[in-house]
C-alpha positions in Angstrom: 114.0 59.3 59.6 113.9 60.9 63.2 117.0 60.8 65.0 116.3 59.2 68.3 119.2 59.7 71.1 117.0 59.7 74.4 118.1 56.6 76.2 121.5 57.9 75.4 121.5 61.4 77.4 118.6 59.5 80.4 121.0 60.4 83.0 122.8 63.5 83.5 126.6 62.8 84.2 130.3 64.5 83.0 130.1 65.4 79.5 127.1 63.3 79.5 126.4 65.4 75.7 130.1 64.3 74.7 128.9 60.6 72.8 126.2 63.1 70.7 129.1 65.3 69.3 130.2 62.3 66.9 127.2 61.1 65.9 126.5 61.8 61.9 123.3 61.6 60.7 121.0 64.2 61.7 124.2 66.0 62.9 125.7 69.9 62.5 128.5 68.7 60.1 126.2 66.6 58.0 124.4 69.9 57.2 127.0 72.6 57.4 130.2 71.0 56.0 129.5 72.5 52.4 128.7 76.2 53.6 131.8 76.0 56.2 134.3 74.7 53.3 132.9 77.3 51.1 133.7 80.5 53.5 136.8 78.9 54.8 137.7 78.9 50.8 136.6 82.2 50.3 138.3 83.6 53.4 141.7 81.8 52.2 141.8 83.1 48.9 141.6 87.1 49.4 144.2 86.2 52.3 146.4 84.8 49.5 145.7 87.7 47.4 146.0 90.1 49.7 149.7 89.0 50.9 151.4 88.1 47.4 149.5 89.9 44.6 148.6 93.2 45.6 151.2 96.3 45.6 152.2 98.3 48.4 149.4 101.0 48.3 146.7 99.0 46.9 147.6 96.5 50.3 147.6 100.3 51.9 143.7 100.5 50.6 142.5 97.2 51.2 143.9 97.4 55.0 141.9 101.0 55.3 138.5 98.7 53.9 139.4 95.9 56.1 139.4 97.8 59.2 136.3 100.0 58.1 133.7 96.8 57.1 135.4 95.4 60.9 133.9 98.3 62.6 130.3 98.2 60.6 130.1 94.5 60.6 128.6 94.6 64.4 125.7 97.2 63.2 124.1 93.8 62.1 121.8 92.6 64.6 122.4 88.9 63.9 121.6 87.6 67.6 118.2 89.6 67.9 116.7 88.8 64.4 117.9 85.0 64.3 117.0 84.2 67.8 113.3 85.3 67.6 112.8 83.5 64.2 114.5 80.1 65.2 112.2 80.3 67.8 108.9 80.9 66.1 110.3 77.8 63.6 110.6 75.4 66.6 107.5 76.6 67.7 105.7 75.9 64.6 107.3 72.4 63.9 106.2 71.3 67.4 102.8 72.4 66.8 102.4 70.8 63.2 103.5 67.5 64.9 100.3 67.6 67.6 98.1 68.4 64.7 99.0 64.6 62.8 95.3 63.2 62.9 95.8 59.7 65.1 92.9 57.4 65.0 93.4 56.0 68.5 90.1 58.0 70.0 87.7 57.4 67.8 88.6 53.7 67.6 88.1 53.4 71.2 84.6 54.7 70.9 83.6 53.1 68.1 84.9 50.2 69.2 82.4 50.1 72.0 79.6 52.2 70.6 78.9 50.7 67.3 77.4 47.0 68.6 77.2 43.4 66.8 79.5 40.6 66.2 77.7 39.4 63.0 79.5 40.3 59.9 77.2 43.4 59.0 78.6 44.9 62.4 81.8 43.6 61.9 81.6 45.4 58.3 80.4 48.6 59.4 83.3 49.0 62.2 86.5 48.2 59.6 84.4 50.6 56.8 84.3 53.4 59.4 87.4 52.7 60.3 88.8 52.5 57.0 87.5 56.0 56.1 89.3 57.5 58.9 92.3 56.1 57.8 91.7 57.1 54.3 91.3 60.7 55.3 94.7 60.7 57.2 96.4 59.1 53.8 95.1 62.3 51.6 95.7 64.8 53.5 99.4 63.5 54.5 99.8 62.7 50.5 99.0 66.7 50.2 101.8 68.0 52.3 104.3 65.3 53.1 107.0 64.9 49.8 108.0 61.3 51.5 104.2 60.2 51.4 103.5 61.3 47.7 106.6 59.8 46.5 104.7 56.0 48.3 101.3 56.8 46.8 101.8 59.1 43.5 98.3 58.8 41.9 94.9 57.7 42.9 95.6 54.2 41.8 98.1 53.5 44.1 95.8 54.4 47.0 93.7 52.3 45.7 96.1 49.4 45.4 97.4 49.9 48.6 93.7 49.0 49.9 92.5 52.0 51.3 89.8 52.6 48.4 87.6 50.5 46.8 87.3 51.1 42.5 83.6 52.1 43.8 84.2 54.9 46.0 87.0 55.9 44.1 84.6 56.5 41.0 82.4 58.5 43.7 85.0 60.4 44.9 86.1 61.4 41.2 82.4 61.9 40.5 82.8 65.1 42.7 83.4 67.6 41.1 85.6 70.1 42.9 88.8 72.9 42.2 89.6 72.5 46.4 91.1 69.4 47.9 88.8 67.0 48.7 90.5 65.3 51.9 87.2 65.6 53.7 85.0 63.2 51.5 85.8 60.1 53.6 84.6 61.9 57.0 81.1 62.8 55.4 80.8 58.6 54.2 81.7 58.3 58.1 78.7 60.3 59.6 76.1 58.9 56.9 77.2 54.6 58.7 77.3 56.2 61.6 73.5 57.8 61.0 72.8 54.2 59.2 74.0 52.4 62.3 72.1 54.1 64.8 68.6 53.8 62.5 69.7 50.0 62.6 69.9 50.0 66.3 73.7 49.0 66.1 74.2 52.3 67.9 71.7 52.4 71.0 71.3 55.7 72.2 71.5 59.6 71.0 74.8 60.0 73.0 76.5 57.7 72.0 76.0 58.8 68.1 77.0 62.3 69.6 80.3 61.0 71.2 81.1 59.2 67.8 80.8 62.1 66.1 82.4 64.4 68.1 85.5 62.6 67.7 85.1 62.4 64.1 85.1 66.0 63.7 88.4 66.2 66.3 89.9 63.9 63.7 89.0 66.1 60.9 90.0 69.3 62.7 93.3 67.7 62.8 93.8 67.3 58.9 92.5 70.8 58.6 95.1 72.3 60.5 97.9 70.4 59.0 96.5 71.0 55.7 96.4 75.2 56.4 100.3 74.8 58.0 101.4 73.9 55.2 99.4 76.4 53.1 100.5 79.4 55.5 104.3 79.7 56.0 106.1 81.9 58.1 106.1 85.3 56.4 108.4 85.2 53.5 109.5 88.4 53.9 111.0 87.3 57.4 112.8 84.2 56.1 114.5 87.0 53.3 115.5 89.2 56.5 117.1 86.9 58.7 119.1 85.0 55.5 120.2 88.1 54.3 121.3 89.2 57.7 123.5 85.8 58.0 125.0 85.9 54.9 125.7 89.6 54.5 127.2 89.8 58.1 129.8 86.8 56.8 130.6 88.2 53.4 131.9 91.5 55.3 133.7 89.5 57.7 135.4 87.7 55.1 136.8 91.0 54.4 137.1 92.5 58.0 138.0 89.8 59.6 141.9 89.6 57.5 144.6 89.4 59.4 146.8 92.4 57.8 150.0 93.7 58.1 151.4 93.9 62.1 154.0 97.0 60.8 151.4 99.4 60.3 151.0 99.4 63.8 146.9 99.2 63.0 144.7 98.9 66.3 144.1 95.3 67.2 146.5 93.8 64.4 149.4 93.2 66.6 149.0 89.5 65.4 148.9 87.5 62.2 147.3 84.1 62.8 146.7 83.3 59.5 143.5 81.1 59.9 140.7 82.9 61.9 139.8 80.5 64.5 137.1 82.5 66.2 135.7 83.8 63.0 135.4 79.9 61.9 133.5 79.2 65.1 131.2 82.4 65.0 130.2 81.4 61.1 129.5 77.7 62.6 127.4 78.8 65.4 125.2 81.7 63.2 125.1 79.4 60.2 124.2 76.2 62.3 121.2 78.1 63.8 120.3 79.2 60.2 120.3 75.5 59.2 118.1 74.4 62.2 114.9 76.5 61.1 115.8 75.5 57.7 115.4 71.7 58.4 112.4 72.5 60.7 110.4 74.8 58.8 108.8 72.0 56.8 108.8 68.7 59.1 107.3 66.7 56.5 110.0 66.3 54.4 112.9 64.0 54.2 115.5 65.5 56.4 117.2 63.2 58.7 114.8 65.0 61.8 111.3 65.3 59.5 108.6 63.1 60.8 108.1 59.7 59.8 104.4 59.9 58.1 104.9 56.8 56.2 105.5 55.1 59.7 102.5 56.9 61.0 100.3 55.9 58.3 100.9 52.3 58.7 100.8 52.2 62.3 97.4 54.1 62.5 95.7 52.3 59.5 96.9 48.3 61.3 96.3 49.9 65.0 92.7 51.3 63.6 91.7 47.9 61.6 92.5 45.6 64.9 90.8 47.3 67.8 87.6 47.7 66.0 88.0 44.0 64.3 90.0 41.3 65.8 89.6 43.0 69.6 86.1 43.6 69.2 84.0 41.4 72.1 87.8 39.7 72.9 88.0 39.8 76.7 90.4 37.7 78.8 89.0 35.9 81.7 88.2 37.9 84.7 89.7 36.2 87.8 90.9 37.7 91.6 93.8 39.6 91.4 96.9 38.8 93.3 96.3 41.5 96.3 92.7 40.5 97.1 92.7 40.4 100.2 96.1 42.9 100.4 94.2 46.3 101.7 97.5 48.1 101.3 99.3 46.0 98.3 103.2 46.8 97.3 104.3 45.8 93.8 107.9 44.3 93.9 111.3 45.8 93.4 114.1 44.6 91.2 117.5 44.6 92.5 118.4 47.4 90.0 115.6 49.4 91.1 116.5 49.5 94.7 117.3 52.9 95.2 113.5 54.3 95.3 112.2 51.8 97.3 112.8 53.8 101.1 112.3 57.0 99.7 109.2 58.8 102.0 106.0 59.9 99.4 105.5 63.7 99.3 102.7 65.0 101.4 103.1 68.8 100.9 105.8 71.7 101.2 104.5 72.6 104.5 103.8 68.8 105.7 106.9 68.8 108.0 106.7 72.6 109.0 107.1 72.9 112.6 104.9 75.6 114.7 106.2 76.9 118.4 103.3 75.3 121.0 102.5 79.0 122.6 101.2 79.6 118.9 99.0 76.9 118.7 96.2 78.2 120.5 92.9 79.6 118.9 93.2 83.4 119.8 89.7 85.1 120.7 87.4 86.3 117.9 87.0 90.2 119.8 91.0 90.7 120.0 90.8 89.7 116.2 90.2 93.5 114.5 89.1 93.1 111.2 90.3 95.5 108.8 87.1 96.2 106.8 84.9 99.7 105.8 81.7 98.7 107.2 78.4 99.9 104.8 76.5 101.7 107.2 78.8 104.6 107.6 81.7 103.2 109.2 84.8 105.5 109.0 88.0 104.1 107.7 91.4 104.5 109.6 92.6 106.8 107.4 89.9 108.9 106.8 91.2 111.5 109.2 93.9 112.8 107.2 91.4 113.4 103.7 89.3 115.1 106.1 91.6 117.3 107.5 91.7 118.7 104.0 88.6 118.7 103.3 87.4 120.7 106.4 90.3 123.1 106.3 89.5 124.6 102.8 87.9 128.3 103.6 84.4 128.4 101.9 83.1 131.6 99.9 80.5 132.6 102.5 82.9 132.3 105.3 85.9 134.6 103.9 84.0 137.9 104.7 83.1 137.0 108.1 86.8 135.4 108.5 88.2 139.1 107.1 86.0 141.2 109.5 87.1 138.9 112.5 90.9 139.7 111.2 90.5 143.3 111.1 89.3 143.4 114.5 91.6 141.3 116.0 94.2 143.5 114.6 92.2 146.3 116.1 92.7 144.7 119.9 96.3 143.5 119.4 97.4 147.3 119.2 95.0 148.4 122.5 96.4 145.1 124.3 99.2 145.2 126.8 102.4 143.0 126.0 101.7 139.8 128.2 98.0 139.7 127.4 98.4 136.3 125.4 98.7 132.9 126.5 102.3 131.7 124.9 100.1 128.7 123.6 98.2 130.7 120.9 98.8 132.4 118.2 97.2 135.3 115.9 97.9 133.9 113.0 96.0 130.6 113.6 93.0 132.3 114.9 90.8 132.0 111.9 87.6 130.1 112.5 86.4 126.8 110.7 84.1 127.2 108.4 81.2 125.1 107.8 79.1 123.8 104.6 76.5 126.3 105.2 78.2 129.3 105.5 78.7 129.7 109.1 81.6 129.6 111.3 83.3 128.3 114.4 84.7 129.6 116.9 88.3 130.6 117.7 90.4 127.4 117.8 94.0 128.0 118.4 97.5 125.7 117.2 96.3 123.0 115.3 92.6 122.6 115.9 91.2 124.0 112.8 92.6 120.7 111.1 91.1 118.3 113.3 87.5 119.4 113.5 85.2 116.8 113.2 81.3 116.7 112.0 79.8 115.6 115.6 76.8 117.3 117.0 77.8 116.6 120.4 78.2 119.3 123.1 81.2 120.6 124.5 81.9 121.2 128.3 84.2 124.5 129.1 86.8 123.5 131.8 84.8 126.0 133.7 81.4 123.8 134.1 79.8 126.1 131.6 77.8 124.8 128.4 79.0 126.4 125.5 77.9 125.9 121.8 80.9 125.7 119.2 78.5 126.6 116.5 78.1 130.2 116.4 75.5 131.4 113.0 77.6 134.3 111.6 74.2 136.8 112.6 75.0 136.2 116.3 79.0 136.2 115.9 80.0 139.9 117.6 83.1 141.3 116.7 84.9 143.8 119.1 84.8 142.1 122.4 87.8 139.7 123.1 87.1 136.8 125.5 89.6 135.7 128.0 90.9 131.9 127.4 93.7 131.7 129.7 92.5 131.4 133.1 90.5 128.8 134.6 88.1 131.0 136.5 86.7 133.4 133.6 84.8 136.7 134.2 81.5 137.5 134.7 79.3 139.2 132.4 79.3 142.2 135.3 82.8 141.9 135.9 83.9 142.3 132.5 81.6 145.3 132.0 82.8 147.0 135.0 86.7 146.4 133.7 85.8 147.9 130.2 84.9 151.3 132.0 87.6 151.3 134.2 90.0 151.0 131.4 88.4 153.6 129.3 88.5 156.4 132.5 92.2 155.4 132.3 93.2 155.6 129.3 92.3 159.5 128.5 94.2 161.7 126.6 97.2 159.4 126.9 95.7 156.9 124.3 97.0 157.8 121.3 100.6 157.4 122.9 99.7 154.1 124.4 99.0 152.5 121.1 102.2 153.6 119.3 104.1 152.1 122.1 102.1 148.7 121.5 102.3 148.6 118.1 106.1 148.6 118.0 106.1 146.2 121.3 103.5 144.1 120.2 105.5 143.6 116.4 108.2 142.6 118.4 106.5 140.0 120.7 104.4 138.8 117.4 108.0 137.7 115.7 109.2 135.8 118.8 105.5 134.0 119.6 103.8 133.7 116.2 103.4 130.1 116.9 102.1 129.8 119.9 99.5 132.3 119.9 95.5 132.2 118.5 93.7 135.1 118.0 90.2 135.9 120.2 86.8 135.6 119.7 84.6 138.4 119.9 82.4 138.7 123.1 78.6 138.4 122.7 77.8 142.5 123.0 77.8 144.2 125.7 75.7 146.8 126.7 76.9 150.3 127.7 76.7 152.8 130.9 75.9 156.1 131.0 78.7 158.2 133.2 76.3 158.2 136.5 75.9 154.4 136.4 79.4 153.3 137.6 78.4 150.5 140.2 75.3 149.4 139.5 74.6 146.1 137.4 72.1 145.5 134.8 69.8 142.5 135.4 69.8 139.9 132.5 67.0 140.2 130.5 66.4 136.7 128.7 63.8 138.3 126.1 65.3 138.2 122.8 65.4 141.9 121.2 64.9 142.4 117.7 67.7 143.4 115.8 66.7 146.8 114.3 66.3 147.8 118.5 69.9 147.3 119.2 71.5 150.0 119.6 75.4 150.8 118.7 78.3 150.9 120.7 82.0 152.7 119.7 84.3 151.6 117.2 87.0 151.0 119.6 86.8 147.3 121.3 87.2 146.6 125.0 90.4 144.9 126.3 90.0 142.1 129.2 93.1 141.6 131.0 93.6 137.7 132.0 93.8 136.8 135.6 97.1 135.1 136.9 95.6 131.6 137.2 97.6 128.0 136.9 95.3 126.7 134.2 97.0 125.4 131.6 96.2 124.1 127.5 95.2 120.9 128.8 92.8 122.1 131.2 90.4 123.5 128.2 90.0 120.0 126.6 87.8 117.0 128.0 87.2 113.8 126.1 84.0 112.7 127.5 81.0 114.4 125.8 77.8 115.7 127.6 75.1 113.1 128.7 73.1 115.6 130.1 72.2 118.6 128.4 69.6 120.2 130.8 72.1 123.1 131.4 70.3 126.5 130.8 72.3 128.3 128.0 73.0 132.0 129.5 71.1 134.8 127.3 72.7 137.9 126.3 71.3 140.9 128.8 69.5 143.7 127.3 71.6 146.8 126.9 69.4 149.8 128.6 67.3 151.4 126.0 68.9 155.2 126.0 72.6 155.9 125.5 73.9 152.4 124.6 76.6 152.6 122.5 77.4 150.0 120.0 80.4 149.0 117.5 79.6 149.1 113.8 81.1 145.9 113.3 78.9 144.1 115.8 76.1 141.8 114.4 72.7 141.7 116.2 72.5 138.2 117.8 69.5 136.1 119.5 69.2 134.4 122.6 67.5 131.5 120.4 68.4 127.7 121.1 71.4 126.8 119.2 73.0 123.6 118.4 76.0 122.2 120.1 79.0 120.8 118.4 82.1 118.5 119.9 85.4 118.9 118.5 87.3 116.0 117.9 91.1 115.9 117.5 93.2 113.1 116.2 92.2 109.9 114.4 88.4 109.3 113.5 88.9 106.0 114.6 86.1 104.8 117.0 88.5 103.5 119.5 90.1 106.8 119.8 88.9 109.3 122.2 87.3 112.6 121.2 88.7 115.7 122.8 86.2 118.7 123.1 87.5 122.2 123.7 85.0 125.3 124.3 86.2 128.9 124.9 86.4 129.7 128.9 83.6 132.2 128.6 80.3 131.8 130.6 78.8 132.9 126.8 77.5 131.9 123.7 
């Protein structure tokens, strides 16, 4: 009953589909006609109607409904809903069709598992074989119409030869309300268990690989058998047919030609016959009529499979390869390319054309690569671009840590205010061209650290490239300095020059702070209101290019008699409670006109050699030493050193160190 048109469409050529549109049987107008005559019936008689029997206004009314059911008709989503279930239909039907149980593996391995050419083994192979076959017949009798009609009762199976009157009285011994298709596989296993206690079938495995296709065979009627118990959803099969038919009894109606001189919207024309509405029911209706045909393949449609074919094919296929075919061999001689190591089957004259053709050896067989590429580059220029375990940084790492080490922690924002306040406090004593036009005030706050403590004064954008080294740092100067200053031995009030390259003295800048304060006088109070509006000014124009001071390690105080003589440095640490205060108002150091420039305060190798003896802080004399209240006691203890790195953390990037230019801690 399948329609069979392969060899006619083999080749592709012009309007190569053109000899399938007359075909008949199995066609669109052998399942359509009756539907298509009925609408185009339909359609014609409430054209008559409307043109000949109805009055002026009721033609008036209809054209109004007409045009209204022509608008609405396109709210039905026709495409959508009939495309997704003609497509779960073909699906199905396609699947259905691999689940037909075919005896052709199982024969093959009992063909040459089950031994014996007596008749016993002869017997045993066609029983098994039968069984099979028997199975296929009910379950195909169960949900094929064309197969019941051939074999209505259990007599005519039994006539047909595929039951003996014995095992048909065992199989209606059963007693059972479910379909008992599966009774001829369960006679299989107990031969095949009877055949291997015989010795018929030698081994374990080969009992297992008998049975194992045995229960492929049986999984086979069991699917068929719950396809045709579970449809598709009815409730889906209602949608999509009311959809098709609903959307063509409103266009029977909206679809009219009506009156051209009412001057109506897209009704210039009167046709008469509605050639595209013809071809739009043919196409929608057509589609309907496909998942009607395939929804249930085992009928007797013109495309439903041929089961009554299959059955007698399998059963005759089965019976002969396990009978007649059993121990039949042909005589084993030499073939005809013995001794050919490389042997070429003939061509026809017809099949000429694929005889030159080259045999594919790959896309990129014939790919051509320049000969400067060819070479095996070195494994070190070969960077590979994976995070080691042990701690290796990755490339961009840098940036996330930028963010990390820029956040202000809560035990460094008092320390960070306090340094604020008094570099506020300098700015106003400070003459105009006392900063470098590199730094700025505003990016003078320190980095802070996880344990509270702070570094030093970094200026631009240092604070967001300070790395977690604990290498030293060598001022441009040839002084060691430590980056790391604890927050007891930070001393606010002092500023420290960072724009020459030859820095002060410890003596040179004490003798400078007294000279300044003789100076100043009574005249200081007008001095700093001069500043303040200079220095606002100034601050506007250079805000990014300046960075605020850190404060000098403290220094000790004079008394008015001891103008010229220095203080030795004293490298015993005081205690803290025998430090004495000095005035609230800081010192101002006035920079030296020296070429150094930015550049000058960074070097990117670090210190191998850290035998450099850190200067100490000199002891302020015991009586009248004067001290700032914001100044913190500090220690001439050992302290750490720490590099500062700028730019990537890459390993193959240098590490540029700054320190202050400051002969200090």
């Amino acid at each position: 009953m399948t329609v069979t048109y392969t060899a006619k469409v083999a080749n592709a050529r012009f309007c190569g589909f053109s000899k399938l549109l007359l075909a008949w049987r199995g066609s669109i107008y052998k399942v359509l006609w009756k539907e298509f005559l009925a609408f185009f019936a339909m359609y014609t008689a409430i054209s008559v109607t409307y043109r000949f029997f109805l009055f002026d206004d009721q033609k008036r009314y209809f054209e109004k409904l007409a045009i209204y059911c022509n608008h609405y008709a396109s709210l039905i989503p026709m495409s959508f809903v009939l495309g997704f279930y003609v497509t779960l239909v073909v699906n199905r039907w396609w699947n259905q069709y691999t689940r037909i149980p075919l005896p052709d593996r199982l024969m093959c391995v009992l063909s040459g598992g089950l031994q014996g050419v007596d008749e016993r083994g002869r017997l045993l192979r066609r029983t098994m074989m039968r069984y099979t076959s028997l199975s296929a017949l009910l379950i195909l009798r169960s949900v094929s119409t064309a197969v019941f009609k051939r074999f209505p009762t259990m007599d005519h199976v039994v006539e047909a030869g595929f039951m003996t009157r014995e095992e048909r009285k065992k199989f209606e011994s059963l007693k059972s309300p479910y379909n008992k298709y599966w009774m001829p596989c369960v006679w299989f296993t107990n031969l095949a268990a009877l055949a291997r206690c015989e010795g018929r079938i030698k081994d374990d495995s080969t009992l297992k690989l008998v049975l194992e296709e045995l229960n492929h065979f049986r999984g086979n009627c069991s699917m068929l058998f719950h396809y045709d118990m579970i449809s598709v959803p009815l409730v889906y099969t209602q949608v999509v047919t009311l959809a098709v038919y609903s959307f063509f009894f409103v266009c029977l109606i909206g679809r009219q030609f009506l009156d051209p001189t009412q001057g109506y919207l897209g009704h210039d024309l009167d046709l008469y016959v509605p050639i595209f509405t013809l071809l739009q029911f043919f196409f929608y209706a057509g589609w309907l009529k496909v998942a009607e045909q395939l929804i249930n393949p085992f009928g007797q449609d013109d495309d439903d499979f041929e089961t009554n074919w299959l059955i007698d094919r399998n059963f005759q296929v089965s019976m002969m390869a396990v009978d007649e075919m059993y121990g039949d061999l042909p005589i084993m001689e030499r073939d005809r390319y013995w001794n050919d190591s490389n042997p070429r089957p003939p061509y026809t004259a017809a099949s000429l054309f694929g005889l030159r053709k080259p045999s594919f050896q790959g896309s990129t067989f014939d790919m051509a690569i320049p000969k400067e590429e060819m070479y095996f580059a070195p494994l070190a220029d070969i960077t590979e671009n994976v995070e080691s375990e042990g701690g290796g940084h990755h490339p961009n790492m840098a940036l996330f840590n930028r963010l990390l080490f820029t956040a202000p922690s809560p035990t460094g924002l008092i320390g960070g205010a306090l340094r604020r306040t008094s570099a506020q406090l300098q700015r106003f004593r400070r003459p105009s061209g006392m900063y470098p036009p590199s730094f700025s005030d505003e990016e003078g706050q320190d980095e802070e650290d996880e344990g509270g403590k702070t570094l030093g004064p970094s200026g631009g954008s240092l604070p967001s490239v300070l790395g977690r080294d604990t290498q030293s740092t060598i001022c441009s100067c040839g002084g060691v300095f430590n980056a790391r200053t604890p927050l007891m031995e930070v001393q606010f009030g002092v500023g420290v020059e960072r724009g020459g390259d030859a820095l002060q003295s410890q003596e040179e800048i004490m003798e400078e702070e007294e000279e300044e304060e003789e100076d100043e006088g009574n005249a200081q109070k007008k001095a700093e209101k001069e500043k303040m509006e200079e220095g606002n000014t100034e601050v506007t124009g250079d805000i990014q290019s300046r960075v605020p001071l850190l404060p000098s390690p403290l220094q000790p105080s004079r008394d008015p008699g001891q103008t010229s003589i220095r203080q030795p440095q004293d490298k015993t640490p005081r205690p803290a409670s025998t430090t004495p205060s000095s005035p609230l108002a800081p010192s101002i150091i006035h920079p030296r006109p020296t070429a150094c420039s930015t550049r000058d305060l960074f070097i990117s190798e670090p210190i191998t050699e850290q035998s450099t003896v850190i200067p100490t802080i000199p002891k302020p004399p015991i009586g009248g030493a004067k001290m700032s209240f914001l100044t913190v006691p500090s220690y001439s203890a050992p302290q750490r050193h720490r590099s500062v790195s700028m730019g990537s953390e890459s390993p193959s990037a240098p590490k540029l160190q700054t320190a202050p230019c400051s002969s200090q801690n």
